[in-house]
C-alpha positions in Angstrom: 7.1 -18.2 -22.7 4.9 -20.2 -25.5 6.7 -19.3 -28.5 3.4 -19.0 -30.7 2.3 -17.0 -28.1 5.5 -14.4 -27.9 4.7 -14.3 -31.4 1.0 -12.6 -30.8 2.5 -10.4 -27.7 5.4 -9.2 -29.3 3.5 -7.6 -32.9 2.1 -4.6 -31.1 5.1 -3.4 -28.8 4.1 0.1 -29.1 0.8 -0.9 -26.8 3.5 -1.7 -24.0 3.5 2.1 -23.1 2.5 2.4 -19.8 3.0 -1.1 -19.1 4.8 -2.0 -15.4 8.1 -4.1 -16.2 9.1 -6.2 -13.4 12.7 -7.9 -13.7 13.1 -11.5 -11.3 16.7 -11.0 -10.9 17.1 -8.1 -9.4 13.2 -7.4 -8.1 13.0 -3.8 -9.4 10.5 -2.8 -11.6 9.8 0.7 -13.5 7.2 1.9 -16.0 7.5 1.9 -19.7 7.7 5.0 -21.5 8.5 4.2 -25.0 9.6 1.7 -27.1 12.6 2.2 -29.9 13.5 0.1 -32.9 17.5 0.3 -32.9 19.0 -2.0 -35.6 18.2 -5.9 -35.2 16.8 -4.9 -31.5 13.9 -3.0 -29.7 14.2 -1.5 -26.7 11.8 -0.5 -24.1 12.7 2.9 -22.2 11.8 2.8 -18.3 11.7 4.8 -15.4 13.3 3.0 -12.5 15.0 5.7 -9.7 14.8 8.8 -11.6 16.5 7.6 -14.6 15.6 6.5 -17.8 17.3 2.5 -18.3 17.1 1.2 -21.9 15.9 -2.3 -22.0 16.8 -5.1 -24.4 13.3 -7.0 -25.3 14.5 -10.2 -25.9 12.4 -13.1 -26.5 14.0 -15.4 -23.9 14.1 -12.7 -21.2 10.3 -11.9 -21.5 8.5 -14.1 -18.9 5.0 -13.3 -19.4 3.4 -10.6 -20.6 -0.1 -9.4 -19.4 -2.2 -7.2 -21.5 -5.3 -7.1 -18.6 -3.0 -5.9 -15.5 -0.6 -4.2 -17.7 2.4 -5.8 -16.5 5.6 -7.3 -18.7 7.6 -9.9 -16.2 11.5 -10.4 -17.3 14.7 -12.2 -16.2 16.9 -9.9 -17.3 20.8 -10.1 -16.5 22.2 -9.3 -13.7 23.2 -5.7 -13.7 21.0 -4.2 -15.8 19.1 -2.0 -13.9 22.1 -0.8 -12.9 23.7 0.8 -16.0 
């Protein structure tokens, strides 16, 4: 993703609520339910399987985020749906 660009999607995380995550790797996808500020890292909290997964936003793993269809595509590492 366009750096400049990450720079102007990532200032207004909290509007990600509701958003549809979709992660490449392992081709499951859930919906946002909150975003949290941890220490040096923000996390987006998603629904995937009856569970709640906490996801790492990362610059690098963030695709492509899309404000019109609501939709956040990642390539997360392997696994992390999982934990």
């Amino acid at each position: 993703m366009d750096p400049g660009k990450m720079d102007e999607e990532m200032d207004d995380e909290e509007s990600w609520i509701g958003f549809t995550l979709f992660d490449k790797t392992s081709g499951h996808s859930g919906i946002i339910n909150a975003i949290e500020e941890f220490p040096q890292q923000l996390m987006a909290v998603v629904s995937f399987k009856d569970k709640e997964h906490y996801i790492l936003l990362r610059e690098e793993w963030i695709q492509q985020v899309d404000a019109n269809s609501k939709t956040i595509h990642m390539e997360l590492p392997e696994g992390m749906f999982d934990l």
